[in-house]
N, C-alpha and C positions, 0 to 999 in steps of 0.2 A: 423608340417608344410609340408605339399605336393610341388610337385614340376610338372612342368608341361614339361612332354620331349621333344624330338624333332620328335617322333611318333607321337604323340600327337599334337605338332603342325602340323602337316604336313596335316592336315584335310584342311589346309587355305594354305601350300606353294606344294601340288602338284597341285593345280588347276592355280599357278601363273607362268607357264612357256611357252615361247613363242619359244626358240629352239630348234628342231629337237633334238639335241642331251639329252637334258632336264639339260645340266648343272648346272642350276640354281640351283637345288636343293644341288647339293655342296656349294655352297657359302651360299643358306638360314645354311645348317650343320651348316659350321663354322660361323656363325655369331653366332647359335644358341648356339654352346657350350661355345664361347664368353662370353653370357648374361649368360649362367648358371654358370660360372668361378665366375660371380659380382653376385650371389645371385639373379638376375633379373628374375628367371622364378619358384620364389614360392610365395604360395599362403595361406591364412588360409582362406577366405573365396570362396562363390560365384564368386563373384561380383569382388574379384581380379585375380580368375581364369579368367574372361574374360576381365579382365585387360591386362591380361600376354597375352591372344591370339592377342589384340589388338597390343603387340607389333609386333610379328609376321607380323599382317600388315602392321605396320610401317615398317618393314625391305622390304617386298613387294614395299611399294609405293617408298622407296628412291632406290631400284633397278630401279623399271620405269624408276624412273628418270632419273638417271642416264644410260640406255639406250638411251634417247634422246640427253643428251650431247654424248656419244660415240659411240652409232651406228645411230642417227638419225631416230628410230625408239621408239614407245611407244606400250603399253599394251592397248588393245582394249575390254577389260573386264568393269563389273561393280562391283565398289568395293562393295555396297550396295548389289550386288549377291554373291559377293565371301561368308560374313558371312551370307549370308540366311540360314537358318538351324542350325547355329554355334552358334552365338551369337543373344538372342531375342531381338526383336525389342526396348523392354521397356528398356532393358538393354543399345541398343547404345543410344538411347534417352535419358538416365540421359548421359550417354559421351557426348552426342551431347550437353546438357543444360548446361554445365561445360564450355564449349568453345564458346557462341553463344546466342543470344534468341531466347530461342522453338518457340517463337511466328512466328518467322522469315519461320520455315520451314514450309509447305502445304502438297506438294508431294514428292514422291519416289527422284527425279533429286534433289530435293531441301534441301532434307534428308539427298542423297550424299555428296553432298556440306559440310553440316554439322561433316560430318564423317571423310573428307579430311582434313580437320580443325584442327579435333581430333587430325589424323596423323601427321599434318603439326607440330604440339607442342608437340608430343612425341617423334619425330624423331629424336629431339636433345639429351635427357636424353639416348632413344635407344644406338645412335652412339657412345656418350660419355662413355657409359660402354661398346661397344664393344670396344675402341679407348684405353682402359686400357689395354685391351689383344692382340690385335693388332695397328700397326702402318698406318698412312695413305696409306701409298704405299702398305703395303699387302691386307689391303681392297680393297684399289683400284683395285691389281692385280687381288684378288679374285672374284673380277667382271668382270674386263674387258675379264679375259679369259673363261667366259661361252659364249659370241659368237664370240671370237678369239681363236684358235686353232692354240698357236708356235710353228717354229718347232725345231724338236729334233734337235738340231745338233752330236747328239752323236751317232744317226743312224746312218748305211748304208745309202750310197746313189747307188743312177744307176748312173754310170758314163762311157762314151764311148767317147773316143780320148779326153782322156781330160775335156770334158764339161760334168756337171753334169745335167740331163734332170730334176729330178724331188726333191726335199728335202722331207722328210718324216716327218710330223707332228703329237706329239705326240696322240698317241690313250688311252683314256682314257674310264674306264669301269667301274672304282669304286671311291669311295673317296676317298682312301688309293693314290691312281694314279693323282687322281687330283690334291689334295694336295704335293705332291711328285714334280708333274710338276711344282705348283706353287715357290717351294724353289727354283728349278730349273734355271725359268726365269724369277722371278721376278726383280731381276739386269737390266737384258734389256731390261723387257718392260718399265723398269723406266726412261731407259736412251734415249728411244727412243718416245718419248712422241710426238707424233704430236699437230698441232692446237686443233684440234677436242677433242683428248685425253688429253688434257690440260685442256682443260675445264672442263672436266670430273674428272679431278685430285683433279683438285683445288674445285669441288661440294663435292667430298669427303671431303678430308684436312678441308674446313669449316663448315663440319659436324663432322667428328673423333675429331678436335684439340678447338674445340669453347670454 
């Protein structure tokens, strides 16, 4: 039985990142080694090898998403381009026939639809095996801080007469560092949850705990 890495997926999670700093790609990591913890990312055939990438996706779309509950921002990509070249067409179209009637799809736009579908019913099984390896709040965290950047408090600060001008926030280079920050602050980012972040919480929590 093969197994399908986190190189290997990465064909599908470096083209899925929208900051600057490309965080993302930490949190795809750790989800990824997540799913390889539950057995989630082997294969004996084809056709389950592009099963396993398909989750991959799934991890991609409930990010988006979850960027709209937390930063009010979304991915401006098409999913139907991200697997262009990845997975063949025939292939999403038995995925697509399993959730939907083929009959129903025409074109490209209508295809996607189909595809989102896909995602929309694996995202659960997805989250539910990362949700064995982690807890809501660490998922959580390990999202929300790819375009939130806290700060150290264990830095230095500039401090003159008293007032501190500026707080230093962690610099992060590798995953080793990311991860690191996340044990860090995830206490706090939990405890300080705003409106917005609430919603975001709780889009997690009813995906990890279902």
């Amino acid at each position: 039985m093969a197994r399908v890495s986190f190189s290997e997926a990465c064909i599908l999670f470096e083209h899925a990142t929208v900051w600057v700093s490309e965080h993302e790609e930490y949190w795809y990591q750790r989800a990824w080694e997540a799913l390889e913890k539950q057995g989630e990312t082997t294969y004996d055939t084809k056709y389950e090898y592009y099963q396993v990438l398909l989750k991959a996706l799934a991890i991609i779309r409930v990010y988006d998403e979850f960027c709209e509950y937390a930063f009010e921002m979304k991915y401006n990509f098409s999913y139907w381009d991200l697997v262009d070249d990845v997975i063949p067409y025939f292939v999403l179209g038995q995925f697509v026939a399993r959730n939907a009637n083929p009959d129903d799809f025409f074109d490209e736009d209508e295809l996607e639809s189909g595809l989102l579908a896909v995602l929309s019913n694996m995202r659960y099984s997805v989250f539910q095996a990362i949700g064995k390896e982690m807890d809501s709040g660490a998922v959580f965290t390990w999202m929300y801080c790819t375009g939130f950047t806290p700060v150290n408090w264990n830095a230095p600060v500039d401090e003159k007469d008293g007032v501190v001008s500026e707080f230093e926030r962690y610099e992060i280079h590798s995953y080793e560092e990311y991860a690191s920050m996340i044990d860090a602050v995830e206490e706090e980012i939990l405890f300080d949850l705003t409106y917005r972040t609430y919603e975001a919480f709780d889009f997690v929590n009813a995906l990890v705990a279902k």
